[in-house]
N, C-alpha and C positions, 0 to 999 in steps of 0.2 A: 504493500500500500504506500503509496507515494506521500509523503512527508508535505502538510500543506503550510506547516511554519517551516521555513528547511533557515531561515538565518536568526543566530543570535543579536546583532548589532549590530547599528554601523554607525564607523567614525566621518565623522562628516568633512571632513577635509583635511589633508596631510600634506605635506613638501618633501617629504622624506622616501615615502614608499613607493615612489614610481619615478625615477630619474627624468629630471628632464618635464613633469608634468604636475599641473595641481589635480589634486584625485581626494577620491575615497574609501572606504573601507570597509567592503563588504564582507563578513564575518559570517561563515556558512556551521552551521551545528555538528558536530558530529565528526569522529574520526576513526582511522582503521591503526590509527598508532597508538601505544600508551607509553611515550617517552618518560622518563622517570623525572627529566630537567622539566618539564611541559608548566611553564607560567598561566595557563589558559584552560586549567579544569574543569571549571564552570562550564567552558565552548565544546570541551571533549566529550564529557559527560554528560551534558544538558539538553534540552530537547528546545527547537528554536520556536521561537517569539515572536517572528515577524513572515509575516507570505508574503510571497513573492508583488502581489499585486502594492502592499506597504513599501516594498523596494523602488518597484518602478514608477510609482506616484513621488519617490522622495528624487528621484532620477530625472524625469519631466522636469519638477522642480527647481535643477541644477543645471539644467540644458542653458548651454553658455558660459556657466560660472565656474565650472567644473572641464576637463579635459579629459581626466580616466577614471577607470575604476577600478581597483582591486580586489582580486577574488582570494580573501585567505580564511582563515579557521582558527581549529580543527582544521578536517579537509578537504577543501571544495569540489573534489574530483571523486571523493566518495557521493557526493549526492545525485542522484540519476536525473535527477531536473537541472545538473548543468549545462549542457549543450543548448539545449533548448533557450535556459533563460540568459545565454553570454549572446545567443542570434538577435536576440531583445534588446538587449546592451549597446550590442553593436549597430545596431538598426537606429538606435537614437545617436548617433555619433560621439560616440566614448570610446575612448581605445582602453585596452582592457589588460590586464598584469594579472597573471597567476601564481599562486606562490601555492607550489605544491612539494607534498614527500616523495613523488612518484611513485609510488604503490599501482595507479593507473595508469598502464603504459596505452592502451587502449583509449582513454578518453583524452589522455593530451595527444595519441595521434590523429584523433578526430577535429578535437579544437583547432590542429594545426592546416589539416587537410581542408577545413572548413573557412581559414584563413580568419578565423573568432578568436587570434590571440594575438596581440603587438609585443608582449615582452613576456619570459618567463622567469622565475626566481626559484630554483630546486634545493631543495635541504640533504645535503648530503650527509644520512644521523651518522653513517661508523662503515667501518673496513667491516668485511664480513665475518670475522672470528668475534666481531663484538655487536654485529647487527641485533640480533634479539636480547641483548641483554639491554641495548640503549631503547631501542624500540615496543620492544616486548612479543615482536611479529617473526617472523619465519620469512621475509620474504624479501631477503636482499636482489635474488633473479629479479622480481619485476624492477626495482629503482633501477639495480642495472639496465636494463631495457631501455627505460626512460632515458638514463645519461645519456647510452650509448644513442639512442633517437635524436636527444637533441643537440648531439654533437657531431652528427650524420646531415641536420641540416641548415640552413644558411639563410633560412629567409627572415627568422625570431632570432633577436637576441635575446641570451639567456644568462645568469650569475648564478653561481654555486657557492652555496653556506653552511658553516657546521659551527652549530654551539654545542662546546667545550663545558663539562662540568667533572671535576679530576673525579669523582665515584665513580664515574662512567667511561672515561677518555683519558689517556695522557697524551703529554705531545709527540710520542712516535707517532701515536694513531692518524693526526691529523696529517703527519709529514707523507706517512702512507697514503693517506687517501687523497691528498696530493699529488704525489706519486703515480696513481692511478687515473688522475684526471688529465695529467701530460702524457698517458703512454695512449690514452682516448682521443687525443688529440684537442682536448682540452686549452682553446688560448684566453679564455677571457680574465676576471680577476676574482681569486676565490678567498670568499670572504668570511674569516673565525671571529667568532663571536662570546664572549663567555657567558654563562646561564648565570640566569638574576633567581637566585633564592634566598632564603633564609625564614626567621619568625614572621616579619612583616610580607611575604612575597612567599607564600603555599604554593608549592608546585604538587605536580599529581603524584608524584614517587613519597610524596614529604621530605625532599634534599634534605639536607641544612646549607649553609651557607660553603659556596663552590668551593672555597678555601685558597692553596695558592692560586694566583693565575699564572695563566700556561706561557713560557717563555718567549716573548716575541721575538727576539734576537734570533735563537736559536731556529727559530720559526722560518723567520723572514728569511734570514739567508742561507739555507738547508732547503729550501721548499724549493722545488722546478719551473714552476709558473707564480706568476703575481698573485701575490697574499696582501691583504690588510683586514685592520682589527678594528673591533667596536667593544 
């Protein structure tokens, strides 16, 4: 049965999350990850708030004032009313940013095929000996898929991200998967991040606070392809 609240909220305008564009942020319910760093449990585990028809009245509304939209979470590519309501999107002239785990390698090949995407943003969570322990999923093959998809094609640009919390990661991990995004062919700039927890900031796992941060140095100039941090 098709979900007729599919989003929790949205941020009504950002500079941040879409290069280059003023947007928004469209927050989709529901995910197929349960990362242990995950800032957004309420979004993960929560059943969403708002129908689609709320969405695109607040969207009319921003026609002119607004340039993009952003489709993040949870998972936007877990919801089966995406394709559908990004043809929406796009029909009201929004250019549209996905920011997906890749779990779905099938609906970002569609989104792409359908040419219903201008930028993507992929979370790269772990190397695969530590895939389900950060995720809690079984399913490194498909993101691989997905990388290997979007780095097969040239018409979307795309950035790759992994936030860092030492419970879960250390910095071989990320050098690796680094690593791995240059032998893919991998040229854009991939971007570590460290996870925000502690007493004040519940994550789904119940962190505690990330502890050291992971060595930029060592990072930076070890790594094969452009790195920077947040």
């Amino acid at each position: 049965m098709a979900r007729t609240r599919p989003f929790h909220a949205i941020t009504p305008f950002t500079m941040l999350d879409f290069p280059d564009s003023i947007a928004c942020i469209l927050w989709v319910a529901g995910c197929n990850m349960r990362c242990g760093y995950c800032h957004n449990p309420q979004i993960v585990l929560g059943k969403g708030v708002l129908s689609e028809a709320d969405v695109l009245n607040f969207l009319r509304r921003r026609t002119g004032l607004l340039d993009g939209v952003v489709l993040s979470g949870g998972e936007a590519t877990a919801w089966p009313g995406l394709i559908a309501f990004t043809a929406q999107v796009k029909a009201m002239g929004f250019a549209v940013k996905l920011d997906t785990n890749g779990l779905r390698p099938d609906v970002v090949a569609r989104l792409l095929a359908a040419r219903l995407i201008d930028r993507i943003a992929l979370d790269y969570k772990a190397p695969p000996g530590r895939f389900r322990a950060v995720t809690g999923t079984c399913a490194y093959r498909k993101f691989s898929l997905t990388l290997d998809l979007l780095c097969a094609q040239q018409s979307v640009p795309f950035e790759v991200r992994t936030t860092v919390h030492h419970a879960l990661l250390e910095d071989q991990d990320v050098l690796d998967m680094a690593g791995d995004l240059a032998a893919r062919g991998y040229r854009g700039n991939y971007t570590v991040q460290q996870a925000i927890a502690g007493p004040d900031r519940p994550t789904l796992g119940n962190l505690a606070h990330a502890g050291r941060p992971f060595d930029m140095v060592r990072l930076a100039t070890s790594s094969p392809i452009a790195m920077s941090f947040r």
